[in-house]
Every structure is written in C-alpha cells, then in structure tokens.
N, C-alpha and C positions, 0 to 999 in steps of 0.2 A: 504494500500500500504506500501510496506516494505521500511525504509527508515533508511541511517546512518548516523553518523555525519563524516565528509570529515578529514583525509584521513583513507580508511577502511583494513584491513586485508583480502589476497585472499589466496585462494590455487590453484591450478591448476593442473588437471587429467592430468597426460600420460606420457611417456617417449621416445617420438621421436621427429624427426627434427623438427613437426611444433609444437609440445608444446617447444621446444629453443626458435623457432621467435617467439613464445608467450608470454614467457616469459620474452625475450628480449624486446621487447614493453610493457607489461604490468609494467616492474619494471620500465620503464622511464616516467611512469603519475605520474605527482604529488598526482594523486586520491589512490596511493599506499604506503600502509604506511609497509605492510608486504606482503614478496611475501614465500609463500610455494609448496611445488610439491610432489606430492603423482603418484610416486616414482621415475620417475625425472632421471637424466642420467649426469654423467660427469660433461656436459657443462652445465647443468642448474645447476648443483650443485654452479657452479661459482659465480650466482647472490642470486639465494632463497638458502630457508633452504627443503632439501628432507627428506620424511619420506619412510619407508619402508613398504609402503601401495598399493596393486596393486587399477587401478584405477577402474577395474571394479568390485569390493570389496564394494560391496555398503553396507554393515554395517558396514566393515571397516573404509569407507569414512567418511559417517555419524559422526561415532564415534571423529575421526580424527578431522571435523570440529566442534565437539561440542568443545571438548577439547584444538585445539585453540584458541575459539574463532573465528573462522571465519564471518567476514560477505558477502563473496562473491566468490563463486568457480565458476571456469571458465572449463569446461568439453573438453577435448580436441579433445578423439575418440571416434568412434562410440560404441564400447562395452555396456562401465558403461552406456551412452544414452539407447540403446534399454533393459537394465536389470532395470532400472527406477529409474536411480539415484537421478537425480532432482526433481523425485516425494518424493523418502524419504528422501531429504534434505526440500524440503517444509513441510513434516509434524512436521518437529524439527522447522519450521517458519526462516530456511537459503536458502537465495536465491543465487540461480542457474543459469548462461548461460547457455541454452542449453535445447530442449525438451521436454515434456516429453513423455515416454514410448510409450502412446498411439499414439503420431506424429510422434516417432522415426520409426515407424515402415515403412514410406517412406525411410529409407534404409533397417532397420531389415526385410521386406517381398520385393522381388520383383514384386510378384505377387501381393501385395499390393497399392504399388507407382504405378504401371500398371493400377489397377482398377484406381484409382486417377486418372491418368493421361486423360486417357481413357473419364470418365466423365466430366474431366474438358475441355475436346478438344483441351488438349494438342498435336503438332505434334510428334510421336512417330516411332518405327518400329512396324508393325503390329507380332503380339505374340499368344504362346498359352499356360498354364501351364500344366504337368502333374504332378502324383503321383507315375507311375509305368513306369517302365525301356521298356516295350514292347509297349505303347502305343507312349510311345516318341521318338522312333525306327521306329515304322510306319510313324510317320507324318514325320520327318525325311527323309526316304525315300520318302514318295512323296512330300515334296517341294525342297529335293535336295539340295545341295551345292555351294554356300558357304553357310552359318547359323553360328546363335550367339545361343550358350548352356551357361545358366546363371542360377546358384544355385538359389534357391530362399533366404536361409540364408547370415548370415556373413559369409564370409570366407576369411577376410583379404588381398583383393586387389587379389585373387590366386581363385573365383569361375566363372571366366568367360573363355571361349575357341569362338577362332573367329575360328571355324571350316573350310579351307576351299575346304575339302574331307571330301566325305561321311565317310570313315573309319574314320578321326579324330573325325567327330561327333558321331559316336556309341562311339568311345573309350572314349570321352567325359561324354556320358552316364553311360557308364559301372564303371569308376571312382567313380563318383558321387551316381548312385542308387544301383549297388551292391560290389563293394570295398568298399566304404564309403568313402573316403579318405576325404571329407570334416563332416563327420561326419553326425549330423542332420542338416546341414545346405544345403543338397544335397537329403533331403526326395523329395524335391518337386523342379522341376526344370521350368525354364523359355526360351522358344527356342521361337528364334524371326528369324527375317528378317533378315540379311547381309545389312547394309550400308557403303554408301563410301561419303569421306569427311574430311577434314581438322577437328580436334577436338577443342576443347577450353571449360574453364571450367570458368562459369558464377558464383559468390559467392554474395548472399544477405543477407542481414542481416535483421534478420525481429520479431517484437515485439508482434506479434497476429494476427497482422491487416494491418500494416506500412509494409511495406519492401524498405530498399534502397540499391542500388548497390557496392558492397566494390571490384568492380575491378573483372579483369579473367586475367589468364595463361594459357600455354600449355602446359601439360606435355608430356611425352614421355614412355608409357607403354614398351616397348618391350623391353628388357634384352639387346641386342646386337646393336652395329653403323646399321643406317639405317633402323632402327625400322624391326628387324628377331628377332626369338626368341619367347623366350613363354611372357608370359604378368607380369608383374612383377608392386609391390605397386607404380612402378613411379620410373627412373632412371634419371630424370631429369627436367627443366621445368623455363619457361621463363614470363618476365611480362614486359610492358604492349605486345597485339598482334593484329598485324596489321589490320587482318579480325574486331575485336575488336572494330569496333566504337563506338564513344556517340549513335550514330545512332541507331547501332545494337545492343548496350546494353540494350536501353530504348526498344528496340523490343522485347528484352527474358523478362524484367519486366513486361511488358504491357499481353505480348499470352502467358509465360507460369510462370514466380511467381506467379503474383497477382490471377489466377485462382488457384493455385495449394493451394495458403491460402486459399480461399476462400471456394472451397470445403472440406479442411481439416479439418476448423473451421465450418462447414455443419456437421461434422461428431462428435464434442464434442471434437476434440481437436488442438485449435487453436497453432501455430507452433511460438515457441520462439526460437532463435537461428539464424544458418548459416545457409543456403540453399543453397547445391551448386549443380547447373545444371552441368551434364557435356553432352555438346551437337556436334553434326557434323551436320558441315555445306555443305547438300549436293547440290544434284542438283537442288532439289522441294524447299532449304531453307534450314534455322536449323531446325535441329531437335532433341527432346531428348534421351538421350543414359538412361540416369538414374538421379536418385537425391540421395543426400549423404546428409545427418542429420549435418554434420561439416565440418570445413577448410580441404581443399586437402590434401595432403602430395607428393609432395617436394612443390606445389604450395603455400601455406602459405608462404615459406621460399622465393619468390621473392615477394609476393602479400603484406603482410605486412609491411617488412621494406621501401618500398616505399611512405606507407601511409603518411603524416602528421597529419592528426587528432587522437585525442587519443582512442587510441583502448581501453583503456581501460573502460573510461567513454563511447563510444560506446556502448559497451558491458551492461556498468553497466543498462543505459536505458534501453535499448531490453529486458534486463529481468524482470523490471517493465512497459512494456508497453511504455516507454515514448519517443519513436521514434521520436514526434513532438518536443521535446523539447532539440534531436540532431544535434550539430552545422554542418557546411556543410561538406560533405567528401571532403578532397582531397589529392592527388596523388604528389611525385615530378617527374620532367620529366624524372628522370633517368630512363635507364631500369637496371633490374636487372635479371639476367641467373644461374641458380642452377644445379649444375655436383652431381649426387649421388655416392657416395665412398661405393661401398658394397661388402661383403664377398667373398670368390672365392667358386661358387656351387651355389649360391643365383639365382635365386629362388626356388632352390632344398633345399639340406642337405648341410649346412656350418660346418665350425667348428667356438667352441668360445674360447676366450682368448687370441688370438695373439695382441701383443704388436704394439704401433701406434704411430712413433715419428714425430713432426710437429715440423721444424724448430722455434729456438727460438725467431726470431723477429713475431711467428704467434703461439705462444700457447696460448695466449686473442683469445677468437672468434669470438670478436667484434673489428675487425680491419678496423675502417671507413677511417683510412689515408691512407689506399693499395685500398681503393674501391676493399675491398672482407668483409665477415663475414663468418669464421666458425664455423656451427650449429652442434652439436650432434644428432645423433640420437641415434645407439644401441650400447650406451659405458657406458664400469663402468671404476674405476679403481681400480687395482691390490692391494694387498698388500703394494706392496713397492711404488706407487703413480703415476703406469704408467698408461697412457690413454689406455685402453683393449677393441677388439670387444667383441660384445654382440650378434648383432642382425644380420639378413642379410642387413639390409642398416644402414649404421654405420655413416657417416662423410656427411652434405651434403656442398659443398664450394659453394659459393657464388658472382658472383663477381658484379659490378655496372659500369656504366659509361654512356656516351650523348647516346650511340646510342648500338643496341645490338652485334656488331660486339666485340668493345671494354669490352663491360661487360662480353661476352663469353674469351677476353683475357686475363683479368684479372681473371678470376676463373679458368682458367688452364695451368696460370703462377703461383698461388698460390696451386695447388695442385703438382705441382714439389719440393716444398719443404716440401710433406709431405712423409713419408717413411714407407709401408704399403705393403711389400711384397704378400701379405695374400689376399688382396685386388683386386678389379679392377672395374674399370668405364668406360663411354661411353665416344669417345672422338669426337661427332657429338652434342651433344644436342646444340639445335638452326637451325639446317642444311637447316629445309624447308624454315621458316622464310627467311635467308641467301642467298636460290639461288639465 
C-alpha cells in the first residue's frame, strides 16, 4: 500500500470551473503541502503553481509528476481517465484519484455503462445500440418520438439530443454516423427511451469496494431561461435539492452504487474514484440517465464548497482503498447556486480573447464575506494581465446563503459587477426549485 509522510505534494488535471472548486478545497487541507495544475486557468493560477501540460497528455502527465515529485494527482475530467492515466501513473508507483481505464469506460462507452447497468438491475431507460446510420433510422421510426440519441463516445457534454420529432432524431443520426461531427465518438450510437422527471445528480465516492455519498445538485443543461435550447456542459446548478433526501440518497446507494461496484469489480476492474449518477426522478421512481467516471461541472462548484470534511484526505483514502478509515462527511447548511458566464455562440462557435473586467472589490474568487466565490473556468490571461475568454463557459459565480432564494441573490448581484460584453448567462437557474 502506497503511503507518504503528511503533508504531500498534489497536482491536479484540468482546467475548468470544477478543477477551481478543487482546487480551492484541496489547497485549504492541511494534508497539502504543494498544490500544482496541469494546465490550470486564470483563477487556479491564483492559488497553485500551473504547468503547460494538457491533462489528457498522459506521458506528458507522467513525466510532469515524476519531475515534481508528486505524491498525489487528483484527475479532474473525464478525458486523461478513459486514455489511462492513472494506470501509467501506477506503473511509475504514483498514486492517483480517479479510475482506471478499464472502469473508466462506464462513461468512455455508453453502451458499456448500459450493459453494467443492465446486469446489475439497475432502473434505466430501456435502449438499443447501433453501428450503422440505416438500422438506427428504422428502429427510430418504429418506436417514434420523443427519443434520447446518445453517442456512444466522449463528446464533451454536446453527444446527446433529446429528440422530440422524428426529423430531429434522423438529423441526430445523420450528424453523428455520417457528418461525423462528433468524430469517433458517434461510430456507434445509443437510442433509448424518452423520460420525464425532475433530474439530480447523485456523487459517491468510492474506494473498490466502500462507497459513501458526497452530496447531489441540479444542474440545468439547456442553453437558454427555462430550460429551451440545445443541451449544453451545464449553464448552471444548485446544492443541497429538495427531492434530495437522506432518505432518497441512501436509496440511489443501496439499488444502484453499490450494485454498479459490485458488478464492475465482477469484471477485473474495481472502481476508484467519483461516481456520479445523474438520475430522473420519474413516475415509476429514479431512474438512471447515465454514470460519469468524475465530479459534474458546474455541480462541483456548489457540491464542494459546502462540504466541511477534507476533501482532500477524502480523496487521499479512496485511492488507497481506505474508505473505512474516513472520518464522517459532512455538509454546512448553506445552500449554494452557481450562474455559468459563457461565451456568446456557446454551444456553437464562440470567439476567444475578449477581455473580462470584475469589479475591484471581486477580483479574489474566493470572496467568503459577499457569500459569493468566483471560479474560473475557460480563462487565461493576456499579455498585459487581463483576465481573457478561452472557453465557451468561462466564469462560473457562485453565491451562498440560509436558504436558496438568497444564495440565487447573491450570485447575480455579484455578476452585475462583472463586465463581459462578449458574454451571457441564464438569469432563471434555481427556477423549479423556487416555484
């Protein structure tokens, strides 16, 4: 068993809003003696030291951690996970949060997490896979509209279409098997069911064997107020949620974590890491939507800073198995609401480089006396030292307070002082919650 003497040096994959909340938590355990980021943005540059390493560069990476000495990289997205990073960090004998390769593939294949799911008797939409663009056209046509078309690869929050005409689902298809526009990650598609239901995104933490619950949110996919629009990485997203109980939580651990380890590590490869359900809760119950290999994104960015336990020693366990010897979770009462600041075009074609000024009493992003924090996501800075877009979701604001009306007020009373022509956000996130 790998073990270091306290406090250890980390590095940390990715460069969006939830590696900041990660960031941000992890540089505040005292189990943190050095904090790095390969390759890190703006506002993480604020706290660690960034290298100019992408993170799913896994020899890159490798290298990177040998070089500084690391003893503990925390893997943020999904990418460097399903390319096997944590595998060739184990063979240099550096451990790793985060899966490896062969369990990553409960997000890397859908059709995969499906068969999983499937054998474990897990509640799902009933599904079919194909390979070819005319056979998934037929079935298509006979089960009819609405329907979910879901790439089987990664494709960065942007391979799902909630079809709900026939036409959207062919042209669903036609994208994907012969445009290519998701590349290889749209060889082999996934068409399921249509469900309806309030969503919520269930996050556990789980060590092989152990899994314990590290809270849910509710994000808000759809691009536009009032959830219109095409489906986008997440323009927003709230924590704690109502539907949400102890109750209900220990119910997604119970019927579908603990079976989803279960048969994973059935299969040779037992699951270290996040797990994170994202489930709707319909008429028949929850049910699951999919599973995701790490923390959400904007979800991270309410789910974490609310935590009080150290995420970091969390983490440090999980990846040596020692989930029993993890002190209790717990939450503070706050809620916490997250508005995403993203490019204008997004989740189309943006442009990068426009300048982004945030009044001076709010250019720390860790502003705990406004009960707000602002997280980076897809920002570098300029030449001359201004904060510049990068990405399509660039800023995520943050706000906290008793109850989520006022946490939703404080984060967009705090994005009026930021000046972002270029830009634009939802100005409903929280809305169901609210009625």
């Amino acid at each position: 068993m790998l073990k270091f003497q306290q406090p250890i040096r980390v590095l940390l994959l990715g460069s969006g809003g939830r590696e900041d909340a990660l960031a941000d938590a992890i540089k505040k355990s005292p189990l943190c003696a050095e904090l790095h980021c390969a390759p890190g943005n703006a506002g993480i540059a604020e706290i660690a030291t960034c290298h100019d390493v992408k993170a799913e560069d896994v020899a890159g990476v490798v290298a990177l951690a040998q070089k500084l000495k690391i003893d503990f990289v925390v893997v943020g997205g999904e990418p460097p996970l399903v390319a096997g990073v944590v595998d060739a960090l184990a063979e240099k004998n550096i451990l790793a949060f985060g899966p490896s390769a062969a369990a990553a593939q409960l997000e890397g294949s859908k059709a995969f997490m499906k068969d999983v799911v499937v054998r474990a008797k897990i509640p799902t939409a009933q599904h079919e896979v194909f390979t070819d663009a005319e056979s998934a056209k037929a079935n298509i046509q006979q089960r009819g509209a609405p329907i979910v078309i879901k790439t089987d690869g990664l494709a960065f929050g942007k391979g799902v279409t909630v079809a709900m005409t026939l036409d959207d689902a062919m042209r669903a298809v036609d994208e994907a098997m012969t445009d290519k526009v998701f590349a290889d990650a749209g060889a082999k598609l996934v068409i399921e069911d249509y469900m309806e239901g309030p969503e919520v995104s269930v996050f556990a933490l789980c060590d092989g064997t152990r899994a314990v619950c590290l809270g849910a949110a509710q994000d808000h996919k759809r691009v536009f107020d009032g959830d219109e629009g095409p489906n986008t990485g997440g323009m927003g997203a709230y924590s704690p949620v109502k539907i949400a109980t102890p109750e209900f939580l220990d119910d997604i651990m119970v019927r579908f974590v603990e079976p989803t380890l279960a048969e994973i590590q059935k299969r040779g490869a037992p699951f270290k890491g996040i797990l994170f359900a994202g489930l709707m809760v319909t008429a028949q119950g929850p049910k699951l939507i999919e599973y995701n290999i790490r923390w959400g994104d904007p979800e991270t960015q309410v789910v974490v800073p609310r935590l009080k336990t150290d995420l970091l020693q969390l983490f440090y366990l999980a990846a040596q198995g020692k989930l029993d010897e993890a002190p209790p979770v717990e939450f503070s009462d706050d809620y916490a609401l997250c508005v995403v600041m993203a490019a204008n075009g997004y989740p189309g074609d943006y442009e990068k480089g426009s300048v982004i000024r945030i009044a001076d009493e709010q250019t720390s992003k860790r502003v705990d006396e406004k009960n707000v924090k602002i997280f980076h996501a897809g920002t570098k800075l300029n030449s001359d030292g201004d904060i510049t877009a990068y990405g399509g979701r660039v800023l995520n604001v943050v706000g906290f307070g008793a109850d989520l009306k006022t946490a939703q007020q404080n984060a967009y009373r705090a994005i009026k002082d930021i000046t972002w022509p270029e830009g634009f956000y939802r100005r409903d996130i929280g809305w169901r919650e609210l009625q």
